[in-house]
C-alpha positions in Angstrom: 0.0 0.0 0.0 1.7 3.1 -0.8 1.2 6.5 1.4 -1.8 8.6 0.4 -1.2 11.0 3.7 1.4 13.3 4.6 1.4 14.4 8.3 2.1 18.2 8.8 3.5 17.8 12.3 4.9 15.3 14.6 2.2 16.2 17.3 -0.7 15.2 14.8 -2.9 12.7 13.9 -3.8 12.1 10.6 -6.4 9.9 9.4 -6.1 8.9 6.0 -9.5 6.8 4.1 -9.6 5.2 1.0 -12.5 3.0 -0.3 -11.5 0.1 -2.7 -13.5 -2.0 -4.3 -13.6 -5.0 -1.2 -13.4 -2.3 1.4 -11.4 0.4 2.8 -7.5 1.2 3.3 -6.6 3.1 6.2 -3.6 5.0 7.3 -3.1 6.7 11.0 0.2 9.1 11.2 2.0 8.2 14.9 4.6 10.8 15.3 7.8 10.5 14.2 10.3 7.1 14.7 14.2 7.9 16.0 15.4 8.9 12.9 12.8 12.0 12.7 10.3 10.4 9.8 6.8 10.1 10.2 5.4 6.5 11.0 2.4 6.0 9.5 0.4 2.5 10.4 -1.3 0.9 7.9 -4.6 -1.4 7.8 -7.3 -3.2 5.6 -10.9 -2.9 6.4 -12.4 -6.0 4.1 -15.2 -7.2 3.2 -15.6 -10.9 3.3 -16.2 -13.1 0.1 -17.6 -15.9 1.3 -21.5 -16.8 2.8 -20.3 -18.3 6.6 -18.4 -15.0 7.2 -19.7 -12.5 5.5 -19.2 -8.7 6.1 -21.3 -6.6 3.8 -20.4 -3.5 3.0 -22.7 -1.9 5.7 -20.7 -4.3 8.4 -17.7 -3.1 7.0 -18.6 0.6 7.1 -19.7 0.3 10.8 -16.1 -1.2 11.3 -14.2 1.9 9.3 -16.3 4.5 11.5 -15.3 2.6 14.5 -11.6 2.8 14.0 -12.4 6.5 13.1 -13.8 7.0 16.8 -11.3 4.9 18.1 -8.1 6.5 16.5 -9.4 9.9 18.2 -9.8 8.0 21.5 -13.5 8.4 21.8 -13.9 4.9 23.4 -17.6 3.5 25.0 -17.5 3.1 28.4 -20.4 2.3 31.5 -19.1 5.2 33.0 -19.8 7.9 30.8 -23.2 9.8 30.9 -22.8 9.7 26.9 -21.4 7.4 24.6 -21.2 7.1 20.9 -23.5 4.0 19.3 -23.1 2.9 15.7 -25.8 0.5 14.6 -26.8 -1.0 11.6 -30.6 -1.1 11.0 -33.2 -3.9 9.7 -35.7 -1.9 7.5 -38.7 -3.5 7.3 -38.9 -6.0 4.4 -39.0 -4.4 0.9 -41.0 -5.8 -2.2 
């Protein structure tokens, strides 16, 4: 995967989305390694191919916008009077 962000700063983070045609690449600047250049992390979001495991593109989408919350350190927790929820909804069956 080659870089598609380019950090401005050593103090930020950069969230970098592309969609692909099975799901989403994703790349998360983390500051700078001993030699002064930027790391950047990389990961897949995919969507699955086969029946038993299948991700749809919905599934896969709830899993890219968790990573987004996640990567900015909103994180769910019992303790909070608020928390974030992202749910996927069952319309009601269409003819």
């Amino acid at each position: 995967m080659s870089h598609f962000i380019a950090p401005i700063g050593d103090d930020d983070t950069i969230m970098g989305i592309k969609r692909v045609s099975n799901g989403f690449e994703i790349q998360i600047s983390e500051g700078e390694d001993e030699n002064g250049n930027i790391k950047i992390s990389e990961m897949v979001i995919q969507e699955k191919d086969n029946i038993i495991d299948d991700m749809d593109d919905l599934e896969a989408a709830q899993n890219l916008l968790y990573q987004v919350l996640e990567t900015f350190g909103y994180h769910y927790s019992k303790h909070n009077k608020r928390n974030i929820e992202i749910k996927i909804k069952k319309n009601r069956e269409i003819d």
